[in-house]
C-alpha positions, 0 to 999 in steps of 0.5 A: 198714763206714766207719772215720772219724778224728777227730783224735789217735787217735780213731775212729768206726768204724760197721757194720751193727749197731754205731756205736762209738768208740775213744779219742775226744778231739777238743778242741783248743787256738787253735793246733792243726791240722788244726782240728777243727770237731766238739765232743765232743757232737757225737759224742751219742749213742754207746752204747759207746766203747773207751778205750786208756788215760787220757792227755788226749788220748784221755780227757779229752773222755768227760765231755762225750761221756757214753758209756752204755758205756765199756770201759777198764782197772780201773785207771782206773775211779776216776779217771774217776768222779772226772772225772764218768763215771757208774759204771754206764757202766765196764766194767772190764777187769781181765785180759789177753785179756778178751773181750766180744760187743757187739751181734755185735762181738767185743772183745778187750783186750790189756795193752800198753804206753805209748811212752817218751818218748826224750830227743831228743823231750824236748828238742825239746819243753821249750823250747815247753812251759816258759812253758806248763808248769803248764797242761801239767802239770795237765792230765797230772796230772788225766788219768794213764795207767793200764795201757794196753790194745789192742784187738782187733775182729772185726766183718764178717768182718775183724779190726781191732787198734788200738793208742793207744800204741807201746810193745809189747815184741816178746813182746806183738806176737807173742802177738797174731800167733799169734791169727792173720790181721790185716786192718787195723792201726791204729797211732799215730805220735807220742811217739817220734823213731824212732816210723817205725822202731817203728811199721814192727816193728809191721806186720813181726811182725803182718804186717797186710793194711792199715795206718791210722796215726793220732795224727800230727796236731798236736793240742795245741802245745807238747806235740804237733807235726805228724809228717811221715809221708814215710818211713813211707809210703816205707819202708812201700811198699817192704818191704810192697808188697802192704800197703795204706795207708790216710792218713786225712783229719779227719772223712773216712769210710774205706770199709773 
C-alpha cells in the first residue's frame, strides 16, 4: 500500500482494492507552509473518506471534495448537511467500537478525545490571532468539534490506527492495546506545548511497530505554527530503537 500526507492531518492511503481518505483539509491561507499546490477537487473522485472529528482543518474541504461515503460521529451529521454534504453520503457512527468492511477494508471506530488547548499554547497564539479574530472565530464556529473518533485499519495484513486528535485519556490507549498488535501508528503533533511528551505515551502504551506523525505543518497562521519535530525524532530513537519513523513529505507516497 502507499500512505500520502496531505498537509494538516490529511491522508491518502491506497491499496489494492481500496483509495480512501481520512481527515482531508488541504486548503490553506497566502501564509501558510509548506504550501499545498492541490485544491480540494483535485482529491475527485474519492469513494470513502474517514472523518476524525469537525474542527476546519479536517472538515471543512469535504463540501468541494463531495465524497460518495463519509463516515464520521452522529454528531456531526447535522452540521455537515448544513455545510452541504448530501445525507445520502453519512454514515453515522453512533457507538464506540463500530465496525464496517469496506471493499475488503476492516474499519474501526473508536470514542476519543480532542487535545486541550494548554494556557501556554494559548497565549503564545492570542497575540497573532487578535487582529484576526472574527475570521478565526467564524470559521471554528461554522466547523465545531463534535465527538472525536479514532480510527482502526485492517487492510493488507497490517493494522493502522490514526488518531486526529491528542487528547486520549490512558483507559482509552490502553483499550485499544489489548485489540492487540499495532503495525503503524499515526499521530498528530499540534494543540499542545508538551504535544512531544504526550505524543511519545501514545507509542509507549500502543507500542506500535512504525510511527507516522502528522499535523506539525504550518497550515493556517495565526492559528497554527510549524512544530519542530527534533525531540520527538530524538526522544523516539532512543526509548523505542526498533520503532521505525516515518516524516512524511506533502504530497509524497510512503511505500508502507
Amino acid at each position: 500500500m502507499e500512505i500520502t500526507w496531505l498537509g494538516t492531518a490529511g491522508f491518502r492511503i491506497q491499496t489494492r482494492n481500496l483509495d480512501f481518505l481520512i481527515d482531508p483539509y488541504i486548503s490553506r491561507n497566502a501564509r501558510a507552509r509548506p504550501i499545498q499546490p492541490l485544491t480540494p477537487e483535485n482529491l475527485r473522485p474519492v469513494s470513502h473518506v474517514f472523518l476524525s472529528h469537525g474542527h476546519f482543518d479536517h472538515a471543512a474541504d469535504l463540501p468541494r471534495i463531495r465524497p460518495g461515503n463519509l463516515y464520521c460521529s452522529k454528531s456531526l451529521g447535522p452540521g455537515l448537511i448544513r455545510q452541504g454534504l448530501s445525507p445520502d453520503s453519512l454514515t453515522l457512527v453512533d457507538r464506540d467500537g463500530w465496525e464496517k468492511d469496506v471493499d475488503g477494508v476492516k474499519a474501526r471506530a473508536f470514542f476519543s478525545r480532542h487535545i486541550r488547548f494548554d494556557p501556554r499554547l494559548v497565549l503564545s497564539r492570542i497575540k497573532g490571532i487578535l487582529p484576526e479574530f472574527l475570521p478565526c472565530f467564524k470559521l471554528f464556529l461554522a466547523w465545531p468539534c463534535g465527538r472525536v473518533l479514532s480510527w482502526r485499519f485492517v487492510l493488507e495484513n497490517k493494522t493502522i490506527h490514526f488518531f486526529g486528535s491528542g487528547g486520549s485519556k490512558r483507559q482509552e490507549l490502553e483499550r485499544i492495546a489489548r485489540e492487540g498488535p499495532l503495525d503503524l501508528l499515526m499521530i498528530p503533533l499540534q494543540g499542545h506545548s508538551n504535544i512531544h511528551k504526550i505524543a511519545l505515551e501514545y507509542v509507549r502504551i500502543l507500542k506500535p511497530g512504525a510511527v507516522i506523525p502528522h499535523h506539525f505543518d504550518n497550515f493556517f497562521p495565526p492559528v497554527s505554527r510549524q512544530e519542530d519535530l527534533s525531540s520527538f525524532v530524538e526522544e523516539l530513537g532512543r526509548e523505542f530503537p526498533e520503532t521505525r519513523l516515518f516524516l512524511p513529505r506533502m504530497n509524497r507516497p510512503i511505500p508502507f
